[in-house]
N, C-alpha and C positions, 0 to 999 in steps of 0.2 A: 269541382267540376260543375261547370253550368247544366240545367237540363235542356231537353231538346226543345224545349216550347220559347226559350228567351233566343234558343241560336235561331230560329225560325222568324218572329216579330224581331226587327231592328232597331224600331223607333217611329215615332209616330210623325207623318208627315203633312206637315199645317201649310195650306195655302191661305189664298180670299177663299177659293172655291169650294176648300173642301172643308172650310167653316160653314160655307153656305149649306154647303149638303148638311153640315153638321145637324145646323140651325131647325133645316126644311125638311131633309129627306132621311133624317135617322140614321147617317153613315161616318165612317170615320174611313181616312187613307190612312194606310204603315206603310213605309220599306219595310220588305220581306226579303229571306234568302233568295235569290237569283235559283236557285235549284227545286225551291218547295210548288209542291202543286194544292189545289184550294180545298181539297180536304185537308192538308195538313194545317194549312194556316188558319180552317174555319175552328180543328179538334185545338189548335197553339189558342186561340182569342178566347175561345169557349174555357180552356184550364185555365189561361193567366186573369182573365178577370169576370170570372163566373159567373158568366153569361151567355144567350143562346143568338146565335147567329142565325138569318133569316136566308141570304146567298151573298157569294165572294165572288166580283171581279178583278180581275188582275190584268195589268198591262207592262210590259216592257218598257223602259227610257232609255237614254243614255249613261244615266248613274245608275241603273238595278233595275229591281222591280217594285211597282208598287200596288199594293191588296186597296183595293176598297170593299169596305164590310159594312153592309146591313144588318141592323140587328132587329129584332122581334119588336111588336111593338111596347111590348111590358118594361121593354130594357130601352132604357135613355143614354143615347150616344153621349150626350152632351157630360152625364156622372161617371160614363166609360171615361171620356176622354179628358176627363181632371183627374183620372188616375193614372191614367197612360201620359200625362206631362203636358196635354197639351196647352191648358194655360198658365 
């Protein structure tokens, strides 16, 4: 059985833009469950690659949802997100 934190993050979602953020502004974008709200997804980022999250937006598409996350500035988005797949 999966735990709650993998069914919460879906996968990490790479544009141009949200490299740029990656790059500039210390953030990564996931698909997130359609159902989870930003405590849940800030305590899911925090357990799956232990690390402190700063603030979660989130917005609605037409394919889901997607979280963009801020993290602290001790924590490098960039070491997140060659863990999370995304290059």
């Amino acid at each position: 059985m999966t735990r709650l934190e993998h069914r919460i993050i879906l996968h990490a979602y790479v544009t141009e833009k949200a490299m740029d953020e990656m790059e500039h502004q210390n953030k990564l974008e996931f698909v997130v469950d359609r159902r989870a709200n930003r405590a849940e997804i800030k305590r899911a980022i925090e357990e799956i690659y232990h690390c402190k999250v700063a603030k979660v937006n989130t917005k609605i598409v037409r394919t889901g949802k997607i979280a963009t996350i801020r993290f602290r500035p001790e924590y490098s988005a960039e070491d997140i997100g060659s863990r999370a797949g995304v290059f």
